[in-house]
C-alpha positions as CSV (number, residue, x, y, z in Angstrom):
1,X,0.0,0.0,0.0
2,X,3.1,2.2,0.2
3,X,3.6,2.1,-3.6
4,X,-0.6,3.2,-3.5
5,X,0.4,6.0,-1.5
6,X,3.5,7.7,-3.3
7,X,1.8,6.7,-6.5
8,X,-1.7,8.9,-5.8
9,X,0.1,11.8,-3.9
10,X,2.3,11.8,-6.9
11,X,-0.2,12.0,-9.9
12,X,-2.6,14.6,-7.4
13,X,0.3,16.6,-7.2
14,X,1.3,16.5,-11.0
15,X,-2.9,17.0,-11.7
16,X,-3.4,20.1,-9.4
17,X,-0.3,21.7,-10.8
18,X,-1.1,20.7,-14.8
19,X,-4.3,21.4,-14.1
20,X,-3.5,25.0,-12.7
21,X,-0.9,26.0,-14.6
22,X,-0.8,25.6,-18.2
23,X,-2.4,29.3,-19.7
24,X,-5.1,29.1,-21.7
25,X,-5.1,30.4,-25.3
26,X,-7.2,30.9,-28.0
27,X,-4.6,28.6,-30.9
28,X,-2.6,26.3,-28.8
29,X,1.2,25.6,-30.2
30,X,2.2,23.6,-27.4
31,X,1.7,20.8,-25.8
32,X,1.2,22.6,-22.2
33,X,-0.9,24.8,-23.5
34,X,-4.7,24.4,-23.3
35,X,-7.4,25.8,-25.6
36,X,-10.3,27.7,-25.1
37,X,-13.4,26.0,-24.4
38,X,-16.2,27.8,-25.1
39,X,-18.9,29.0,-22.8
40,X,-16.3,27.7,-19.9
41,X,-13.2,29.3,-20.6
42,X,-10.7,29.0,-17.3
43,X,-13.4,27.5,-15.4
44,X,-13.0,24.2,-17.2
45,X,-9.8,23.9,-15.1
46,X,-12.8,22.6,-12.2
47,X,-13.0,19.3,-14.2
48,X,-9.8,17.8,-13.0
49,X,-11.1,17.7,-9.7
50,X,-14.9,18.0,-9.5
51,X,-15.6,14.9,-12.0
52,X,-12.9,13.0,-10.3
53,X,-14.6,13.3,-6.7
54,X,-18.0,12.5,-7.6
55,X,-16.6,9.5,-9.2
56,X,-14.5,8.1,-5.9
57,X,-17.7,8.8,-4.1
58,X,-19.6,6.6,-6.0
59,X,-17.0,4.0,-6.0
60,X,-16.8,3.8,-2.7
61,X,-20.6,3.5,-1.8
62,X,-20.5,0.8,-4.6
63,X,-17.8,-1.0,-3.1
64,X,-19.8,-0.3,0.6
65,X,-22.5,-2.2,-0.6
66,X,-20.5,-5.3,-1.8
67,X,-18.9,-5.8,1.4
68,X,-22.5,-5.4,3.2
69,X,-23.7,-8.2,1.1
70,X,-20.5,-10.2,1.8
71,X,-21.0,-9.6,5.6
72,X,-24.5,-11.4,5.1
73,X,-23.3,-14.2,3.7
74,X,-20.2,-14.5,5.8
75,X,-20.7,-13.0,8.7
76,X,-17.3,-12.0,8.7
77,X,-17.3,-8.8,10.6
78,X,-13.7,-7.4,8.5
79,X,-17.0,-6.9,5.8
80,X,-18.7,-5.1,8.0
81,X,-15.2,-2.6,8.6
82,X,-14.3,-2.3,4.9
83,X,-18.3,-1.8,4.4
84,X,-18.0,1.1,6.9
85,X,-14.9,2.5,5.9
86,X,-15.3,2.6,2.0
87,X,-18.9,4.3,3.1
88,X,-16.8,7.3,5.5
89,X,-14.8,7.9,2.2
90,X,-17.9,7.8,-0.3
91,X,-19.6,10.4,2.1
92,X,-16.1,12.9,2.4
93,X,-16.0,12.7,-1.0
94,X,-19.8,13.5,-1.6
95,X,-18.8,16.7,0.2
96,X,-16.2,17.5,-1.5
97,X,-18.2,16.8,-5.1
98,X,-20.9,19.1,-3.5
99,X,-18.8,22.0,-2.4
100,X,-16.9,21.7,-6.2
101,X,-20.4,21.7,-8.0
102,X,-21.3,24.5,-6.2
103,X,-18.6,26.8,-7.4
104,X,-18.7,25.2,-10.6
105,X,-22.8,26.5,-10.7
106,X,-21.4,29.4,-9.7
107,X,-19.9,30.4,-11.7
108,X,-21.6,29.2,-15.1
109,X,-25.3,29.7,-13.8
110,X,-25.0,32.6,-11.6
111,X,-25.5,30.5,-7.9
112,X,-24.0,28.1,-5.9
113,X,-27.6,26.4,-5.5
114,X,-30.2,26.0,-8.2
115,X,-32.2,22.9,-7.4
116,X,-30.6,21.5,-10.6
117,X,-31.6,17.4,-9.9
118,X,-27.7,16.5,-10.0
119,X,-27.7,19.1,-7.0
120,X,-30.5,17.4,-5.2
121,X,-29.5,13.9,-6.6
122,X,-26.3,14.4,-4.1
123,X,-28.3,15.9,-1.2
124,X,-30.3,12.8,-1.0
125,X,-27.1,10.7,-1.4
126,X,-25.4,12.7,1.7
127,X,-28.9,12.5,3.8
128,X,-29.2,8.3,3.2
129,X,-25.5,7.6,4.4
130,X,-25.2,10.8,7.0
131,X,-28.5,8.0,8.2
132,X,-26.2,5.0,7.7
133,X,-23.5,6.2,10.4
134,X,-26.2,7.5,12.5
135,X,-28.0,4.0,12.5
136,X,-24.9,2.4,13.1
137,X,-24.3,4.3,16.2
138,X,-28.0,4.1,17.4
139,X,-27.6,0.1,17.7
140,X,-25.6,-0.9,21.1
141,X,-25.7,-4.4,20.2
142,X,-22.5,-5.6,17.9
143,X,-24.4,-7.9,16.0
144,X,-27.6,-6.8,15.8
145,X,-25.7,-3.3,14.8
146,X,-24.0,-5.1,12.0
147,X,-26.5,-7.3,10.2
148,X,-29.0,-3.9,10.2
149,X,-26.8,-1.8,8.8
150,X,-25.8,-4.4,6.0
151,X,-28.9,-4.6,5.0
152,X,-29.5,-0.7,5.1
153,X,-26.5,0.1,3.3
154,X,-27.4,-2.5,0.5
155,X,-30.5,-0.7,-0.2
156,X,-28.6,2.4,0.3
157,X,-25.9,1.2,-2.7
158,X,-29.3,0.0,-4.8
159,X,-30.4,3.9,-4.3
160,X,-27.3,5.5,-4.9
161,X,-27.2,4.1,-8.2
162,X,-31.3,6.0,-9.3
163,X,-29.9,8.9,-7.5
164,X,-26.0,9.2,-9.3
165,X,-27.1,7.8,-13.0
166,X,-31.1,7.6,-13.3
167,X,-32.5,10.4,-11.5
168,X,-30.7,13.5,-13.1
169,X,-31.9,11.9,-16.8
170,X,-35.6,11.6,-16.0
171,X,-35.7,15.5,-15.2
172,X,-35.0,18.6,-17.1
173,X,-32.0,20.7,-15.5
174,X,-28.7,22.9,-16.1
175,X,-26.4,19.8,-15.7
176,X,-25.3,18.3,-19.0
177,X,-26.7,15.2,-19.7
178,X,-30.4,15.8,-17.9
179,X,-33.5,15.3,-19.7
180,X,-34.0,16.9,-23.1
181,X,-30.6,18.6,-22.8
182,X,-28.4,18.0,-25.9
183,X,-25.3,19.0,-23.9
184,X,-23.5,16.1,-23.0
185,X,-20.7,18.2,-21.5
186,X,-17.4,18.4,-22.8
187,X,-16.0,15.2,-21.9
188,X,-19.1,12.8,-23.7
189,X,-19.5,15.8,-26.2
190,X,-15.8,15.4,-27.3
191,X,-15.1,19.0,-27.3
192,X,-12.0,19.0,-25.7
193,X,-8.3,18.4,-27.0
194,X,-6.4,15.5,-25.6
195,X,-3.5,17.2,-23.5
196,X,-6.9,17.7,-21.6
197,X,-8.2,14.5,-22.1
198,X,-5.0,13.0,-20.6
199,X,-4.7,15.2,-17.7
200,X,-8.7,14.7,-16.9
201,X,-7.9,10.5,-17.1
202,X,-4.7,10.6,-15.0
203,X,-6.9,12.6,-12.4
204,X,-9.3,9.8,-12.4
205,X,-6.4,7.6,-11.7
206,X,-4.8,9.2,-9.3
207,X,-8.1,9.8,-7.0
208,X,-8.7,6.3,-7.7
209,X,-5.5,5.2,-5.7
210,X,-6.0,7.8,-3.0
211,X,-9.4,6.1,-2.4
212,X,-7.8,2.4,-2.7
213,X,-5.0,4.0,0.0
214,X,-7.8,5.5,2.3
215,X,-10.0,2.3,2.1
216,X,-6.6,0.3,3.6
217,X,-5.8,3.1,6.0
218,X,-9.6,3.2,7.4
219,X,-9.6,-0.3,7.4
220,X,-7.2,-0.9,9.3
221,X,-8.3,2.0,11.9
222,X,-11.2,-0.1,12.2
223,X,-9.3,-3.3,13.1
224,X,-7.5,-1.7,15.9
225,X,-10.1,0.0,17.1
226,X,-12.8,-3.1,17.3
227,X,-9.5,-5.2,19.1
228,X,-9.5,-2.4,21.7
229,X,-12.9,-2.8,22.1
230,X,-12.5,-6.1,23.0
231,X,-9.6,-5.5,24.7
């Protein structure tokens, strides 16, 4: 997990600085220069980091509910850990897509909040696993507290799928790819070179790693802790 750890703090630290950086013109000549997307111009930069955070949190409640599902058929209570942990990250990183929407809405619609339904898809995702740790620390009893929230948190992971990829397309909205919107954004719409393209798909790498490193880390938190416990 070492390597895991250099790795993603290396690439995060190349993405924030090439994603900072480079100036933007209107005919780039170089490879470190990026051009001007329209209707975005030096707000585009916001991509690196924005898309890459929404997609870790939805990793990680993904991954929460697989190891929810293999605490009910093992009763193995490391599931139950790696359950909570991966669900701690996917809700820090909900946050963090939240607070990087907003600016990003911001600044291309004019407010942080618009009721847009990718905006309120995330709400509901924050409110259900806010409810999962709450739950969890309602229950006194070990067991008991593990085989609820397993089930919980698999229909928790069954939701977070409407509210992340079904949701936002039934219903009209600023967001690209909502209903009736032919603005697939610049990423599905292909409107952006490839320097930017690379940069954007080393970010999702990068985050990717920091999530796999976090997911050990908590995990292992959660070991020591539960031996205390019992200690």
């Amino acid at each position: 997990m070492k390597i895991i750890k250099y790795l993603s703090s290396l690439i995060i630290t190349l993405v924030i600085i090439s994603g900072i950086a480079p100036p933007i013109v209107e005919f780039p000549m170089h490879w470190y220069q990026y051009p001007i997307i329209p209707g975005l111009e030096d707000k585009f930069r916001n991509i690196f980091f924005h898309v890459p955070t929404a997609w870790v949190s939805t990793i990680a409640f993904l991954v929460s509910t697989y190891y929810s599902f293999k605490y009910l058929t093992s009763k193995n209570d490391l599931y139950d850990i790696k359950a909570e942990s991966s669900a701690s990250i996917g809700l820090l990183f909900s946050l963090l897509a939240t607070v990087t929407g907003a600016l990003w809405a911001k600044f291309n619609w004019g407010s942080f909040w618009n009721w847009d339904p990718r905006q309120l898809s995330i709400v509901f995702l924050l409110i259900i696993y806010f409810a999962y740790f709450l739950l969890r620390s309602s229950i006194k009893n070990e067991i008991s507290k593990n085989n609820i929230s397993a089930v919980y948190n698999i229909i928790a992971g069954i939701s977070s799928i409407f509210f992340t990829f079904i949701l936002p397309r039934m219903l009209t909205g600023l967001h690209p790819g909502a209903k009736g919107g032919k603005d697939l954004g610049p990423i599905l719409g292909g409107s952006i070179s490839g320097n930017i393209m690379v940069t954007f798909f080393v970010s999702l790498l990068g985050f990717t790693l920091f999530y796999l490193w976090l997911l050990n880390l908590r995990t292992r938190t959660g070991i020591l802790m539960k031996e205390l416990k019992y200690d």
